[in-house]
Each structure stands twice: as structure tokens, then as C-alpha cells.
Phi, psi and omega in degrees: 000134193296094165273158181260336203278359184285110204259092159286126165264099196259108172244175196084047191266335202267351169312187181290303205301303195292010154296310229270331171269299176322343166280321185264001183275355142331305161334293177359134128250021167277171181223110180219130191260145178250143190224120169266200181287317196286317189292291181230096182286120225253344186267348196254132174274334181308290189321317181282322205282350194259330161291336156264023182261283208302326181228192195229129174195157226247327167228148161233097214261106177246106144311339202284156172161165191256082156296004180272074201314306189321279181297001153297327208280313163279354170244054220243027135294308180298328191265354192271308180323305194286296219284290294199298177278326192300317200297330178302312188295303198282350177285335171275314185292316166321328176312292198288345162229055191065030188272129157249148201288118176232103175262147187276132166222212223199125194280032176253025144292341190232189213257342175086026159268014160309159176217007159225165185302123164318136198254175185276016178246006198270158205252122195295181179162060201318152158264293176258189192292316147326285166302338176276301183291342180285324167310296169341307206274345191285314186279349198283310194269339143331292200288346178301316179107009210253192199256135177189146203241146172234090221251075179293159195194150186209155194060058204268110177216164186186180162293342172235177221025223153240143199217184169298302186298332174229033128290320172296316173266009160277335225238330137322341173273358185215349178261129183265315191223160177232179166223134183238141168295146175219028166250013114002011222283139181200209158199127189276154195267116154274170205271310200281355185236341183274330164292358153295318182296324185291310187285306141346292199281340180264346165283336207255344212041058182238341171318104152310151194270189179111157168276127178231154172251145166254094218213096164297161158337147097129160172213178182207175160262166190289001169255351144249040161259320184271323171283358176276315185309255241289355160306311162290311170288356202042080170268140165248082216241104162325123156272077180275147162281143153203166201264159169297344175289318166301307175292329168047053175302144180276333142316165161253135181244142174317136168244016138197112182249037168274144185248155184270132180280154184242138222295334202303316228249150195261122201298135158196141192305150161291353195248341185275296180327322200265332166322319188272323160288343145237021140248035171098160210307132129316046260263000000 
């Protein structure tokens, strides 16, 4: 039965995933608050504990997280401090007060020496600094006890902020050709369609408790994820391969990350999903 009465906490609001919610809560029939960094700081436990004091709410969707995989690699207090202790902290507030917890995490827990899709019983196993703290936060909240959904997710892209699909098109604006890894394999997520969906199961009261993956159909390497973007934008953006050893990013990435999507979430193709981020949110 459909409720109206579900109270949403959103932190990461000024982030990719929290724009992507903040475009469909118009839509909406949650009553949902957005906490940016500046509103609520997700590192401090007193802040969290005084803001789930103060207001009431029924889910807490943490958007929030240190993403810059590269830079993580030098910075792994900072990405351990966000993706990893802040997760300890809102999985103990969430406890006490009764909240449930829906944290975004990622398919770099595990390592891509698979050659079929991860299933949520597959056993993790992070490279970088980035995939271990985001593992970290998975387990901080598990191990808290408190009710929660933990939601992985890969290839994360949209209209907002910044991602991979709208670096391909700054970079047609200044580029002839380009070079994309293409040993890679994956499947890209849009941001935009898994907050519709999160919001659909939490309006609906359907969301399973549990680690669930969020996975469109179909998977590619990131340089034909980037010739389908510049196909759909008409870009006029040259595409070369390169291997990941050759391109020589300072992190390490799975070189294969596709996940078996879990049955709660409604199956779409990645090229039907990116179609619709370009030609704009879908409501």
C-alpha cells in the first residue's frame, strides 16, 4: 500500500546522486529533507545525533561519500574519515533512532577477476583505497545492527556534477580525439534513474533490508560507453583504445565489475537508461 507519510533524509545533497533526487522530489509523495555538508556534517556524531534528535524521519538515504578514486590514493584518511567512519556514525544514529539507513556504496569492493556477474554473496575484495573504505562503511553498518539497505552501484553518471558522460562532452568542446580505456568491462549506472527507483521502493514500502546491487542490462567497456554518449549527443569527438596499464591511472580498477542486479529494482537496458539522460530527467 502506497504511503504518503514516509519522512526522507537526504545527505550529499549538493552532490551527483543528491541533484538527481532533488530533480524528482517535486514528483514526490515523500516529505523529504536535503542536508548538504554545510546543513549537516555526516563526520561529526554529536551533529548527527542532534539532527535526528530535532527532526523525525523515517529513512536516511547517505549520498554522501569521497569519490575521487585517483586521489584517494593520497588522501586515504580523508576518503577513509568520509566513505568509512561518517558510515559508523549515521549507522549508530540511525539506530537509536530508529531510522533506516539506505547507504550508496560500489562495485570497486570487489576486485574484477570474475568473468561472470557478482552476486551480494560474492566475497569482496577491494584494490583501492577508495574500494577498502567504501568496504569498510559497508561493514561498520552491518556490524551496527540497526535496519538497512546498502545499495552498490557502478559507473555512476547524470546530468549533474561531475562524471564520466559529462567529461565526454567538455572535452568535444576542446578535443578532436580522444584516448578511453577499453579493457574495462562494466555496466554504466545512471544516478538518475536509480534515485527514481529508491524513491518508488521507499514510497511503496518495498525496499529490502540487506545489501542489494543496482545494475542496468547489458554491460560495455568505458570507450564504448563513451562512443554511445557521443553518438546520442552527436558529438564530434574522435574515440581511441587504451589499455588500462597504458593510460596509467594511480588507482587500480576492477577489470571486470558487472553485478547481478537484485529482483526488487526494475530492469533497464544501459543505452535505454542513457538515452533518457540525454534527452533529460525523466519524471
Amino acid at each position: 500500500m502506497k504511503s504518503l507519510m514516509n519522512r526522507v533524509l537526504i545527505t550529499g545533497a549538493n552532490g551527483q546522486l543528491g541533484q538527481c533526487f532533488k530533480a524528482l522530489e517535486p514528483q514526490s509523495d515523500l516529505h523529504i529533507t536535503f542536508a548538504s555538508r554545510a546543513a549537516l556534517d555526516i563526520t561529526d556524531p554529536d551533529a548527527i545525533d542532534v539532527f535526528l534528535s530535532d527532526n523525525s524521519f523515517d529513512y536516511l538515504i547517505n549520498a554522501a561519500a569521497y569519490t575521487a578514486v585517483d586521489k584517494a590514493e593520497q588522501e586515504e584518511d580523508q576518503a577513509r574519515l568520509i566513505n568509512a567512519t561518517a558510515s559508523r556514525f549515521l549507522a549508530k544514529a540511525c539506530k537509536k533512532h530508529n531510522v533506516h539507513l539506505v547507504h550508496i556504496s560500489t562495485d570497486f569492493v570487489f576486485d574484477g577477476t570474475k568473468t561472470s556477474p557478482y552476486l551480494i554473496t560474492d566475497q569482496k575484495n577491494p584494490q583501492s583505497v577508495y574500494g577498502k573504505t567504501k568496504s569498510e562503511g559497508e561493514e561498520h553498518i552491518i556490524e551496527n545492527g540497526g535496519s538497512y539497505s546498502i545499495i552498490r552501484a557502478s559507473w555512476l553518471y547524470s546530468n549533474f556534477a561531475t562524471n564520466f558522460y559529462k567529461t565526454i562532452i567538455r572535452l568535444a568542446q576542446t578535443k578532436e580525439v580522444i584516448s578511453v580505456v577499453n579493457d574495462q568491462i562494466g555496466v554504466p549506472d545512471s544516478a538518475e534513474e536509480l534515485a527514481k527507483q529508491l524513491l518508488s521502493l521507499i514510497t511503496n514500502n518495498t525496499l529490502p533490508n540487506g545489501i542489494l546491487h543496482f545494475a542496468h542490462s547489458g554491460s560495455c567497456s568505458w570507450m564504448e560507453f563513451a562512443k554511445k554518449i557521443v553518438e546520442l549527443k552527436n558529438l564530434d569527438l574522435g574515440i581511441n583504445p587504451i589499455s588500462t596499464e597504458a593510460y596509467g591511472a594511480p588507482a587500480p580498477r576492477p577489470a571486470y565489475s558487472i553485478m547481478q542486479q537484485s529482483p526488487c529494482f526494475t530492469e533497464v537496458h544501459w543505452v535505454k537508461a542513457l538515452k533518457d539522460v540525454v534527452l533529460g530527467l525523466k519524471h
